[in-house]
C-alpha atoms as one frame of an Amber mdcrd trajectory, in Angstrom:
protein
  -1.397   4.766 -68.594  -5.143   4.997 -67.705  -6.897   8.382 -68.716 -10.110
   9.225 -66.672 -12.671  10.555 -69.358 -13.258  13.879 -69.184 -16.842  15.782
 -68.875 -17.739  18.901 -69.717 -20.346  20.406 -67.637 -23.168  22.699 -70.051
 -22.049  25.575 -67.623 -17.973  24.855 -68.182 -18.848  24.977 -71.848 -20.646
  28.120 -71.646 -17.870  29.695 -69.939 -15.364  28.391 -72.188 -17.311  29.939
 -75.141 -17.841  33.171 -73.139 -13.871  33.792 -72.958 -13.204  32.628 -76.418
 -15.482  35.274 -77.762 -14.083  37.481 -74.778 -10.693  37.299 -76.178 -11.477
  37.241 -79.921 -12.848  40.332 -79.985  -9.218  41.592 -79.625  -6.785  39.059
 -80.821  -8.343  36.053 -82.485  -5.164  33.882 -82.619  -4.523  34.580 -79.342
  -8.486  32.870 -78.865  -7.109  30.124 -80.243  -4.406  29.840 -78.381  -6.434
  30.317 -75.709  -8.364  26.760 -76.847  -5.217  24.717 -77.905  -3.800  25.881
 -74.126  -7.113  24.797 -72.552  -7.275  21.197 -74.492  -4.226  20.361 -73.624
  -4.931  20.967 -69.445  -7.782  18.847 -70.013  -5.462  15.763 -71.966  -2.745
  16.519 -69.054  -5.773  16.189 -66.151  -7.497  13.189 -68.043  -3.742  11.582
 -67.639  -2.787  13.219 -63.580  -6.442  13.960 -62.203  -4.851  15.228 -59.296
  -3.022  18.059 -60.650  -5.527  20.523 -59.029  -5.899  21.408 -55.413  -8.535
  21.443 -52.942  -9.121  24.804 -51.434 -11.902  24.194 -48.997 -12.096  27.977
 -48.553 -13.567  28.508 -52.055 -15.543  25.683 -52.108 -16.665  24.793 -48.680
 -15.988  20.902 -50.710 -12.788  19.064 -50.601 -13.977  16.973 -53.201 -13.658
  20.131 -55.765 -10.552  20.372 -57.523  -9.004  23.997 -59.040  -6.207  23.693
 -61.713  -5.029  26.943 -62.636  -4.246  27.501 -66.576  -1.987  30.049 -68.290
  -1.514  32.475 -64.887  -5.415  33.913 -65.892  -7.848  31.154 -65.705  -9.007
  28.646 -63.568 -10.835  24.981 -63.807 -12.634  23.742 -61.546 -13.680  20.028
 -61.270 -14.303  16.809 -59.515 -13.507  13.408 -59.836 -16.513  10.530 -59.612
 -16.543   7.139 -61.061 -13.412   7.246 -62.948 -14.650  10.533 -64.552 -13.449
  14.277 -64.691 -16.213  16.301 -64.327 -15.209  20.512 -65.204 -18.442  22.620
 -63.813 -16.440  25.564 -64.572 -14.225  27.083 -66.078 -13.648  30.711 -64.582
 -10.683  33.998 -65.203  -9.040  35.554 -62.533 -10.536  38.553 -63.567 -13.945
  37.284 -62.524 -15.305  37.703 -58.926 -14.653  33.541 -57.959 -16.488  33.688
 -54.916 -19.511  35.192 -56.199 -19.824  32.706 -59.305 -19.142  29.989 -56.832
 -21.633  30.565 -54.085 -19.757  31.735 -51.341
């Protein structure tokens, strides 16, 4: 099986690290958790880079994936030269639309 390489955007990584310390400030292991469950999406899109939808609504782009992860977050990306790219990484408890642009 071929596995597209997976990116990390500066800004996915920032929000990654902004939910880690979100949720460690209440229940580390369950930060860490938190980053096993989020590792594994990315070795499970790397191997099925379609496992996200388009939702043209949020992004106005077809060519923008979202792949929801553990019912309260949400990664979005975009495929391009046999590359993943995630530009973010966002929770449900966040206002989507207004990070996004829309």
């Amino acid at each position: 099986m071929n596995r597209l390489k997976i990116i990390i955007t500066d800004r996915a990584q920032s929000d990654i690290r902004k939910i880690k310390n979100y949720i460690s400030k209440d229940n580390k292991s369950a930060s860490k958790s938190f980053a096993i469950k989020l590792k594994n999406s990315f070795i499970n899109l790397s191997a099925y880079p379609r496992l996200g939808k388009s939702r043209p609504e949020f992004s106005g782009n077809t060519n923008i994936l979202f792949l929801p992860v553990m019912k309260n977050y949400l990664v979005v990306y975009y495929i391009s030269q046999e590359k993943i790219y995630i530009v973010r990484v966002l929770s449900n408890y966040q206002n989507i639309c207004s990070i996004l642009n829309l």
